[in-house]
VEXZA-382992 format. One line per field, with one value per residue (C-alpha): residue in three letters; x, y, z. Coordinates in nm, 4 decimals. Each point is the difference from the previous one (the first is absolute). Layout:
N
rest = [ALA_...]
east = [X_...]
north = [Y_...]
up = [Z_...]
***
This chain:
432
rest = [UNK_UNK_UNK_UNK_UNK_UNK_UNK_UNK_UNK_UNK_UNK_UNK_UNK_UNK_UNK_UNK_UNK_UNK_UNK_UNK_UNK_UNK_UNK_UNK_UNK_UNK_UNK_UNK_UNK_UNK_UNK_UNK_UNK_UNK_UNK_UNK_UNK_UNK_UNK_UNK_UNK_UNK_UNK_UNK_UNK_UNK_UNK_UNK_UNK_UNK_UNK_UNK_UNK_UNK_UNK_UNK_UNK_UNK_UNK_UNK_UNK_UNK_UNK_UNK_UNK_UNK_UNK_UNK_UNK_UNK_UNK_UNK_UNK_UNK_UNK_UNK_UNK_UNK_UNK_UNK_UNK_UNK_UNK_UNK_UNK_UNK_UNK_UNK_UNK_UNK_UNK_UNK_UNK_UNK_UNK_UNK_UNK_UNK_UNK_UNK_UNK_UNK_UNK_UNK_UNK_UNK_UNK_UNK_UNK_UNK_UNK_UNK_UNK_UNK_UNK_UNK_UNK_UNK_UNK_UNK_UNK_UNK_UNK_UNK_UNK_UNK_UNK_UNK_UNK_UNK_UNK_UNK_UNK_UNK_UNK_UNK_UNK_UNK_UNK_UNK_UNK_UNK_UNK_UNK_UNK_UNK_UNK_UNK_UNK_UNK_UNK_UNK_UNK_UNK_UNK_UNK_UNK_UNK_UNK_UNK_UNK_UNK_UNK_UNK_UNK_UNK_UNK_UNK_UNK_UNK_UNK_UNK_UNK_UNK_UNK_UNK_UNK_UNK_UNK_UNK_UNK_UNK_UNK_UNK_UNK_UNK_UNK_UNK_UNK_UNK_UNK_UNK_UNK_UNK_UNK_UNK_UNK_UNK_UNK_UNK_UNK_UNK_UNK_UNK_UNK_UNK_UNK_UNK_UNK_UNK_UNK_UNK_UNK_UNK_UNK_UNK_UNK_UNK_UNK_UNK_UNK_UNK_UNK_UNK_UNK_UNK_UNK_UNK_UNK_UNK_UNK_UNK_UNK_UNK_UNK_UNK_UNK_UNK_UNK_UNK_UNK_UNK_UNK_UNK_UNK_UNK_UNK_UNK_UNK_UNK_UNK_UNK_UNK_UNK_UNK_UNK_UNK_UNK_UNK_UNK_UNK_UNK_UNK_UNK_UNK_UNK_UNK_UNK_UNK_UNK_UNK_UNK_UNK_UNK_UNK_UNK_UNK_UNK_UNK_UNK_UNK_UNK_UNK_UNK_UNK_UNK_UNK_UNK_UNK_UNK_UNK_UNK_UNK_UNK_UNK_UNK_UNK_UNK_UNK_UNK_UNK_UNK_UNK_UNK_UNK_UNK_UNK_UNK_UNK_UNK_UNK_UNK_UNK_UNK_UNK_UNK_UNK_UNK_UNK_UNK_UNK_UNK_UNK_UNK_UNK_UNK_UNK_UNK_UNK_UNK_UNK_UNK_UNK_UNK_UNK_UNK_UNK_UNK_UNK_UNK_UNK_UNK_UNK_UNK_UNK_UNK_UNK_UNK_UNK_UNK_UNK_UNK_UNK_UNK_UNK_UNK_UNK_UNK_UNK_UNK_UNK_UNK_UNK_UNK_UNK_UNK_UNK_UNK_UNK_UNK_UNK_UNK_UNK_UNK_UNK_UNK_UNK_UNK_UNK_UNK_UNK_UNK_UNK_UNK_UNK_UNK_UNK_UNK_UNK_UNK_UNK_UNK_UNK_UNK_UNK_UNK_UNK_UNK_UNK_UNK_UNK_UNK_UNK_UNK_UNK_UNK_UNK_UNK_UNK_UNK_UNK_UNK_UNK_UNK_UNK_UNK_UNK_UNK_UNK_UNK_UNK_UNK_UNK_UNK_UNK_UNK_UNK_UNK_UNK_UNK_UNK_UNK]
east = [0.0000_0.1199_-0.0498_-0.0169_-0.0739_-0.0269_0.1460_0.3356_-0.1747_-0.2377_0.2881_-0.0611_0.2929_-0.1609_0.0422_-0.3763_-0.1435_-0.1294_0.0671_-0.0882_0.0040_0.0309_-0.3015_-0.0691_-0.2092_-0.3256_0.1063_-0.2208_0.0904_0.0712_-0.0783_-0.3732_-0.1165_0.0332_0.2194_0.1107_-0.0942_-0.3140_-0.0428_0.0934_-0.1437_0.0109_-0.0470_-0.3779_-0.0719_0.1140_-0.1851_-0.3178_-0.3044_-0.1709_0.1535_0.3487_-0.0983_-0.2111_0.3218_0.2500_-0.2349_-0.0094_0.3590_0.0266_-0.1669_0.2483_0.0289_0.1414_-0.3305_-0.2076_0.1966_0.0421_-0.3490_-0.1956_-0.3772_-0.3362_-0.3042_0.0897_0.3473_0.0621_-0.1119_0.3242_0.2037_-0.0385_0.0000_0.3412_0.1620_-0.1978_0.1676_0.3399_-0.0400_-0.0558_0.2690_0.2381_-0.1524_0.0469_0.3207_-0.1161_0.1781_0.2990_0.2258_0.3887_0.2289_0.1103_-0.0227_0.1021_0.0503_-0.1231_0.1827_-0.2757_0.0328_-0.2135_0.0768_-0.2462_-0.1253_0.3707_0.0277_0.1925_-0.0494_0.1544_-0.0135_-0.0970_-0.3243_0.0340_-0.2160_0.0264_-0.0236_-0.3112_0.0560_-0.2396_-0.0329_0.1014_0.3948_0.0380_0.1219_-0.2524_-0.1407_-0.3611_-0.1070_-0.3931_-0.2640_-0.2247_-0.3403_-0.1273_-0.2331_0.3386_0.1777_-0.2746_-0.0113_0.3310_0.0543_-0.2945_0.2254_0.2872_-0.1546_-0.1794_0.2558_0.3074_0.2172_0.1438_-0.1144_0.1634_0.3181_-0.0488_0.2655_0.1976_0.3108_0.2620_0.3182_0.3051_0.4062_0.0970_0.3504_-0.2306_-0.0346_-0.0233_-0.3571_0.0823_0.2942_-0.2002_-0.2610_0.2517_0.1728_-0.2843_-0.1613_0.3093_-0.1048_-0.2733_-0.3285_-0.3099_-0.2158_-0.0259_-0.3464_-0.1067_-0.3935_-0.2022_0.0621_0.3429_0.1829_0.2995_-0.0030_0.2583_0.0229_0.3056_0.0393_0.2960_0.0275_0.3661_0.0055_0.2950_-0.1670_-0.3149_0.2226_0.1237_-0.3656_-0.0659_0.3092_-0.0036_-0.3883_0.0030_0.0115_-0.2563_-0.3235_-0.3320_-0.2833_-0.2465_-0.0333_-0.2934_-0.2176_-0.1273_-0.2979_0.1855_0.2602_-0.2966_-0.1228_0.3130_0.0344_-0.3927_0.0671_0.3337_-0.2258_-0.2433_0.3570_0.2367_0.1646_0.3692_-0.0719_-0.0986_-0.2399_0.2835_0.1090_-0.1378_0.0672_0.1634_0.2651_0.2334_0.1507_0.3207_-0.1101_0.3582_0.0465_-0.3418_-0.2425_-0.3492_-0.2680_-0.2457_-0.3665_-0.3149_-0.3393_-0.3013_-0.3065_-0.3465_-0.3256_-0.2719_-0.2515_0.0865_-0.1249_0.2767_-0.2378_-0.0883_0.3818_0.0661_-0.3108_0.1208_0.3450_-0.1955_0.2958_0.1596_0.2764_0.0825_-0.1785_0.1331_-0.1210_0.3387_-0.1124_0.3360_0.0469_0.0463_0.4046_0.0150_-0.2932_0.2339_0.2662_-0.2219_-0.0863_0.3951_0.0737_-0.3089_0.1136_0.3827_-0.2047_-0.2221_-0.2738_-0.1643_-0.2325_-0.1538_-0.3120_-0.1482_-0.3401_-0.1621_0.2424_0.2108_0.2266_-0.0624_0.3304_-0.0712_0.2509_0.0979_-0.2566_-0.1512_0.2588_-0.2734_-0.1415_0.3122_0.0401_-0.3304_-0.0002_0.3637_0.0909_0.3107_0.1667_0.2316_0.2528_-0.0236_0.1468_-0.3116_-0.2522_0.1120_-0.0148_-0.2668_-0.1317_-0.0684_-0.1615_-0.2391_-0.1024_-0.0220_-0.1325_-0.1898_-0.0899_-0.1086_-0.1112_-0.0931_-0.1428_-0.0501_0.0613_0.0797_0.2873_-0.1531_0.0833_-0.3576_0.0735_0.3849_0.2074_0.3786_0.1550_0.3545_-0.0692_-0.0859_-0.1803_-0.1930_-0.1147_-0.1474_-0.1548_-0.1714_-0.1340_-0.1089_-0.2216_-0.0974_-0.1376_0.2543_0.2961_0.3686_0.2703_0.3222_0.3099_0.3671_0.2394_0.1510_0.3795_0.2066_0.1981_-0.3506_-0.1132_0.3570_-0.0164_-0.3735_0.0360_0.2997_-0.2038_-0.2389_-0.2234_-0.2560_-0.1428_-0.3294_-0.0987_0.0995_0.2003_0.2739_0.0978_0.4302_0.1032_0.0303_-0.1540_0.1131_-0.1961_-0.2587_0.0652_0.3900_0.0585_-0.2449_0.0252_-0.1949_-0.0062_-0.0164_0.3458_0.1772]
north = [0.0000_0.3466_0.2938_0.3868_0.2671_0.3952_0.2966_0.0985_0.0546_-0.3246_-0.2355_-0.2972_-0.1890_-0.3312_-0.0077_-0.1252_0.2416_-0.0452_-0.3068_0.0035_-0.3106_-0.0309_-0.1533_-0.0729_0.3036_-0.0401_0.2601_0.0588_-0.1219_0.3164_-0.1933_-0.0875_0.3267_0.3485_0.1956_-0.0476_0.3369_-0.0775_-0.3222_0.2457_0.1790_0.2260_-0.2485_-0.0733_0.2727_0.2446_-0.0492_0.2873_-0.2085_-0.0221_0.2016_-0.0807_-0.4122_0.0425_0.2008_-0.3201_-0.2923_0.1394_0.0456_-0.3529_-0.2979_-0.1640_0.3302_-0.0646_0.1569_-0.3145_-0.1632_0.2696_0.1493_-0.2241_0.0507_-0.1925_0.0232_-0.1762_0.0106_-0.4200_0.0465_0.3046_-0.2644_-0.2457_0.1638_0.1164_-0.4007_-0.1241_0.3263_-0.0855_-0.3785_0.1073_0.2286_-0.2722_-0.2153_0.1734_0.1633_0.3426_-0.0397_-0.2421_-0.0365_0.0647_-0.3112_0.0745_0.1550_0.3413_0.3711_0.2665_0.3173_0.2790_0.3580_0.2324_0.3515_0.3327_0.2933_0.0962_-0.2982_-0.2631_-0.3043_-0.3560_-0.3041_-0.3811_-0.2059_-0.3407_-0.2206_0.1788_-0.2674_0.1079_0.1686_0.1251_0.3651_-0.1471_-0.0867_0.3593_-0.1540_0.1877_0.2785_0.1221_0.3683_0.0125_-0.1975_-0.1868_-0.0938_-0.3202_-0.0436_0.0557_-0.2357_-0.2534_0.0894_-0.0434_-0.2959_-0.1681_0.0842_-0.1187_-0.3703_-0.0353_0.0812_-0.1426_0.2828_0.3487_0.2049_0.3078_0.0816_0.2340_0.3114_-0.0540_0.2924_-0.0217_0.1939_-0.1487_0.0682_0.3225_-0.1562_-0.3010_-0.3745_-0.2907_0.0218_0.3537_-0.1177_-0.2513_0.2496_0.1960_-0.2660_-0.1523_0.3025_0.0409_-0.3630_0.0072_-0.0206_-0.2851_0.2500_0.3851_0.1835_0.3756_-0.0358_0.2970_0.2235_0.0437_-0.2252_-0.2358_-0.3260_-0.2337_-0.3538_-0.2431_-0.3487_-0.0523_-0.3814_-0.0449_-0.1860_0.2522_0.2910_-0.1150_-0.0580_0.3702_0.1178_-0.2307_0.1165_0.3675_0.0045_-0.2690_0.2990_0.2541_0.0165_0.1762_0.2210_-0.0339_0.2470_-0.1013_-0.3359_-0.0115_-0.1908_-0.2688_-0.0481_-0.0803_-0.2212_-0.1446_-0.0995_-0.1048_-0.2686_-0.0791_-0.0877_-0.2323_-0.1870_-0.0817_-0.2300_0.1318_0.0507_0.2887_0.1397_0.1215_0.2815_0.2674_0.1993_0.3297_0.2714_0.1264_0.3378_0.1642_0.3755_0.0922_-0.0105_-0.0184_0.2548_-0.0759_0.3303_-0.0111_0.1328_0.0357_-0.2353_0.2032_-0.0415_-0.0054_0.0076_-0.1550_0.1182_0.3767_0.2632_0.2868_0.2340_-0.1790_-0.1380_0.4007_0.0973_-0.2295_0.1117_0.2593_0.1976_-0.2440_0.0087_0.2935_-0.0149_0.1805_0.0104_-0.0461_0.1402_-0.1488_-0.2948_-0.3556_-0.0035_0.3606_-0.1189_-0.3112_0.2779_0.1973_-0.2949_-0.1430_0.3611_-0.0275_-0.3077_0.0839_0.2078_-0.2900_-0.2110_0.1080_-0.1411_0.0774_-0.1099_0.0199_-0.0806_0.2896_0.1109_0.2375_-0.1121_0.0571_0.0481_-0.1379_0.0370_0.1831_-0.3142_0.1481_-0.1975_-0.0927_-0.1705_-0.1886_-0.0429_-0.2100_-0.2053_-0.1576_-0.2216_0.0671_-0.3230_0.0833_0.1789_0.3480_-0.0157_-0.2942_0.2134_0.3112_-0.1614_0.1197_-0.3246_-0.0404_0.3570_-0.1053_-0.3542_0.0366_0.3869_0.0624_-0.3138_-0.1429_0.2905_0.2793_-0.1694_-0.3276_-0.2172_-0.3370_-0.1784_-0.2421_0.0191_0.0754_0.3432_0.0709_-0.0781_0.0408_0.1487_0.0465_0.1915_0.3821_0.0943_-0.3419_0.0812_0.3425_-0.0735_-0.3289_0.2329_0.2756_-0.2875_-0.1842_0.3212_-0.1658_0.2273_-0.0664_0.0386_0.0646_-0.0646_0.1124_-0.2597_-0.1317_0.0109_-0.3410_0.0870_-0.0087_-0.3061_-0.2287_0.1300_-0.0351_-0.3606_-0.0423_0.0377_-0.2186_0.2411_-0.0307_0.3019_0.0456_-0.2387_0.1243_0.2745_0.0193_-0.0986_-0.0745_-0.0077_-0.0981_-0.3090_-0.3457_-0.0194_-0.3327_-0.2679_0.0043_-0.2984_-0.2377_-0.2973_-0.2902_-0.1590_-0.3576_0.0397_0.0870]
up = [0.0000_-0.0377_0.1759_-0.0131_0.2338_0.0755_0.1663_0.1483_0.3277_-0.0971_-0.0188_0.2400_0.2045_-0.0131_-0.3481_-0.0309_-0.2304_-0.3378_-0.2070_-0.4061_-0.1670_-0.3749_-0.1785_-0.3432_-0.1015_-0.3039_-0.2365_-0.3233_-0.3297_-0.1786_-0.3551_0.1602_0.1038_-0.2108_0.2444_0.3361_0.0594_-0.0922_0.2483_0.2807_0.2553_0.3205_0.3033_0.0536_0.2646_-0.2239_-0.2988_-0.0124_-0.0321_-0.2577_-0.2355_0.0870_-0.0062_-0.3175_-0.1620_0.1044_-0.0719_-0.3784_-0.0405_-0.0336_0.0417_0.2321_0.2152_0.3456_0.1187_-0.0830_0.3002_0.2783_-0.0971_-0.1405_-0.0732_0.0883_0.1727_0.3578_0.1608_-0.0411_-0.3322_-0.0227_0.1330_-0.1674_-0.3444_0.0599_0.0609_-0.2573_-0.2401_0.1548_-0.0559_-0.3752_-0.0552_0.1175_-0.2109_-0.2920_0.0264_0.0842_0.3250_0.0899_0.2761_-0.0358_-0.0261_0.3662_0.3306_0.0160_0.1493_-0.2231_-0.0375_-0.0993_-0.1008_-0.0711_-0.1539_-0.1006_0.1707_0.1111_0.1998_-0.0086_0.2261_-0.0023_0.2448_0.0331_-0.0858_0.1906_0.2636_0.3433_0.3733_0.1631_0.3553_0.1928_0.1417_0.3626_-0.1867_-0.1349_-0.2846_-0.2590_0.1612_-0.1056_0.0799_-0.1701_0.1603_-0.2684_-0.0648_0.0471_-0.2920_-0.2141_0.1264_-0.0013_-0.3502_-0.1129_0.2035_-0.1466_-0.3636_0.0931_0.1677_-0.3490_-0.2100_0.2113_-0.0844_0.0133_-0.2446_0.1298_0.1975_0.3185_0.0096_0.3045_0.1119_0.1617_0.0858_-0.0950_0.0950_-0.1369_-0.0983_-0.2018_0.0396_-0.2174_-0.0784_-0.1358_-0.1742_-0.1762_-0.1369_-0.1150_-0.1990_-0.1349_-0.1054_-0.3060_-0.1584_-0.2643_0.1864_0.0052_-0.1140_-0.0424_-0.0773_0.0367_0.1679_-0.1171_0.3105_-0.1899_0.2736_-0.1458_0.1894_-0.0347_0.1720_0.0331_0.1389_0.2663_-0.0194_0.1250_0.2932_0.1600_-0.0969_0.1885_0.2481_0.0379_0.0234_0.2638_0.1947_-0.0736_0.0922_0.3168_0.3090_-0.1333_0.0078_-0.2474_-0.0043_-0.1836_-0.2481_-0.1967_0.0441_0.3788_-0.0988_-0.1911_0.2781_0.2333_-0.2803_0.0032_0.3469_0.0181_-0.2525_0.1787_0.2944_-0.2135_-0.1109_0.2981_-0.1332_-0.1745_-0.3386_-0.2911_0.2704_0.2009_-0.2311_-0.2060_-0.3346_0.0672_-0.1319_0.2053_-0.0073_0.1533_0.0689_0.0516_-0.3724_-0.1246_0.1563_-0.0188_0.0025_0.2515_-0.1399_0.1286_-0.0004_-0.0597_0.1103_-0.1766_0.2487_-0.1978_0.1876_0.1480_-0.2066_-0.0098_0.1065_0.3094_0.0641_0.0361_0.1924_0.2565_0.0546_0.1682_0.1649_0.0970_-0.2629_-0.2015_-0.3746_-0.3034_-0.3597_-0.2187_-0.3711_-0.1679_-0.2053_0.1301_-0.0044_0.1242_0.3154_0.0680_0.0567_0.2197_0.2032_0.0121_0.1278_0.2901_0.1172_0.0925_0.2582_0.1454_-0.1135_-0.3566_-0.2527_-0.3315_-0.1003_-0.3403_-0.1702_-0.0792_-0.3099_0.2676_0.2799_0.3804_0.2311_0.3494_0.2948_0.3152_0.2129_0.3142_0.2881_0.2550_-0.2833_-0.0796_0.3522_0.0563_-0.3268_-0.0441_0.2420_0.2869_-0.0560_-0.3270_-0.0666_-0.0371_-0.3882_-0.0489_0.1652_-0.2113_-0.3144_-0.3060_-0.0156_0.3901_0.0258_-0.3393_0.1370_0.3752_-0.0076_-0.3347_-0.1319_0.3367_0.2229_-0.2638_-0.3182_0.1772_-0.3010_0.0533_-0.1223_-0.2522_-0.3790_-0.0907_0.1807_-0.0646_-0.3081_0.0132_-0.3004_-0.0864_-0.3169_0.1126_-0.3164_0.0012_0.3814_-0.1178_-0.3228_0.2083_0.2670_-0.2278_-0.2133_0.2784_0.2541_0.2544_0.1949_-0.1076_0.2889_-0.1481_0.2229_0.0267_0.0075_0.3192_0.0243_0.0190_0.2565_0.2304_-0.1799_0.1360_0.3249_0.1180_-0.1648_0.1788_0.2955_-0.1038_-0.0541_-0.3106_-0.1784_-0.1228_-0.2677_-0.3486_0.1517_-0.2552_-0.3829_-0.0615_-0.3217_-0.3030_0.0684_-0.1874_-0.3326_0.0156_-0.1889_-0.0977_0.2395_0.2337_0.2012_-0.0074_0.3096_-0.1521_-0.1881_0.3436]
***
């Protein structure tokens, strides 16, 4: 098994931290399906439904999406549409494993970013070994959901994005990304978003090797895929026994040399007229029409909230900055038991203040939808009547150390990025 870890501060002494095993990944046949780019997608919380779902699923009739999203009338029936789609493609060539196990150097380059790191099948640990550290709570109908997926279909479809910190002076695991990044790759494909993606295989058995050493004393965060971690461990639990169970698809990053961006997750409140989301605030935060464009409003909010807590909402064509919250009424709706930089944070104030004490909307997808896309979340609550709450983006820095603590934020609380393009590279469970 190998293993791979996370920050300077995070690395452990016992050496038990992570541990990636190769695997031997189901790649598409580039000959069976028109592009790769076009079998691809954003992972399956991402994707804006229905547009964004409709958009994929006709790019290509072997789309990704027809796996991680697939579409019917009852949730077994979702299921098991997606194994009997993935039986298929193996039968007929659109997918096939590689000849054998392996470590899979990805990279992905657009948007003035550059990010690299390593696609391989992580040891499950639980929050208790503070091997991977989580720092969003999740909801439980998700993970139900995706673990139902995954049982059907026996696999991975998607890797999680996992950070870590590595040695400033560099490690094996870093040396072998480096190296292997100058061969030709497996495959190279620019998705639509204008992102270059480039995968290799690291099959050498001493090159594994120097992952599994350079990694073995750090530890992760989880950058993006809370949900599917849970999922991961849930189905761990149904399968004791050593085996394929035991570990889970993920990419690892080093943030030393590969900075992720931290973004915001909106949210869209199905059911709260704008008008009356405002009429409640009733003094007890301060309201201010902002008559600006969107990007210029995101501005005006990013500026409010390096004073305190600050929201914009949207739905009603304009944008409404809300900040400067009354304290006593901070003071009687977040709980005393946090951390001060947990009970300051934009998404405690919106869930435990306004959500629960002013607009006293309940938590339940038929009342909020979380939206990464900020022109998706206002053009949905403008059609639908429904309040948009636009957010600023939490700083990393707050993220490590509250999960450090063991401390979870609010649910949805942040979006890292870029996140690993779907479909490049998944694991079927009955190949390990």
């Amino acid at each position: 098994m190998n293993t791979s870890g996370h920050a300077a501060d995070d690395v452990r002494d016992d050496a038990a931290g992570l541990r990636l095993a190769p695997f031997r990944g189901l790649r598409y046949v580039p000959e069976r399906v028109g592009s790769l780019a076009a079998v691809t997608s954003p992972p399956y919380d991402v994707v804006v439904r229905p547009d964004g779902l409709l958009h994929l699923e006709s790019a290509d009739p072997h789309n990704i999406v027809r796996l991680i999203l697939p579409q019917a009338i009852t949730a077994g029936t979702r299921h098991r549409k997606a194994a009997v789609t993935l039986d298929r493609w193996l039968a007929e060539g659109v997918l096939a494993p590689d000849p054998e196990p392996a470590l899979y150097v990805y990279e992905q380059l657009g948007d003035g970013i550059l990010q690299r790191g390593i696609i391989g099948a992580l040891e499950l640990s639980t929050p208790a070994e503070g091997v991977v550290l989580p720092h969003e709570d999740v909801m439980p109908h998700v993970v139900e959901d995706r673990a139902a997926l995954m049982r059907t279909t026996a696999a991975n479809l998607e890797p999680l994005l996992l950070t870590y910190v590595g040695e400033a002076d560099g490690d094996g695991a870093d040396d072998v990304v480096e190296r292997t990044v100058r061969r030709p790759p497996l495959l190279a494909t620019t998705t639509e978003d204008g992102f270059h993606h480039r995968l290799w295989a690291v099959t050498d058995p001493a090159e594994q090797a120097a992952v599994s050493t350079g990694l073995v004393r750090h530890q992760a965060l989880i950058a993006d895929g809370h949900h599917r971690w849970a999922t991961y461990l849930r189905l761990r639990e149904e399968h004791p026994s050593p085996g394929p169970w035991n570990y889970g698809l993920v990419l690892l990053i080093d943030t030393t040399r590969y900075p992720l961006r931290v973004r915001a997750i909106h949210r869209l409140l199905n059911r709260l007229p704008l008008a009356d989301a405002l009429g409640a605030l009733d003094g007890s935060f301060r309201v201010r029409r902002v008559d600006q464009p969107l990007r210029a409003a995101m501005e005006v909010l990013a500026e409010a909230s390096a004073e305190g807590n600050a929201f914009l909402l949207a739905g009603d064509g304009g944008f409404h900055l809300v900040d400067r919250p009354d304290p006593a009424l901070l003071e009687r709706t977040i709980r005393t038991d946090r951390p001060d930089a947990w009970r300051t944070l934009d998404a405690t104030v919106l869930h435990s203040t306004l959500l629960e004490h002013v607009w006293h909307i309940p938590d339940a997808p038929e009342d909020i939808a979380y939206i990464h896309d900020t022109e998706a979340a206002v053009e949905q609550a403008e059609r639908r009547g429904g309040t948009a709450v636009l957010m600023h983006p939490v700083r990393e820095e707050v993220v490590r150390d509250l999960a450090r603590q063991g401390v979870t934020m609010p649910r949805k609380s942040t979006s890292f990025g870029p996140k690993p393009a779907t479909g490049l590279v998944l694991r079927s469970l009955a190949l390990d």
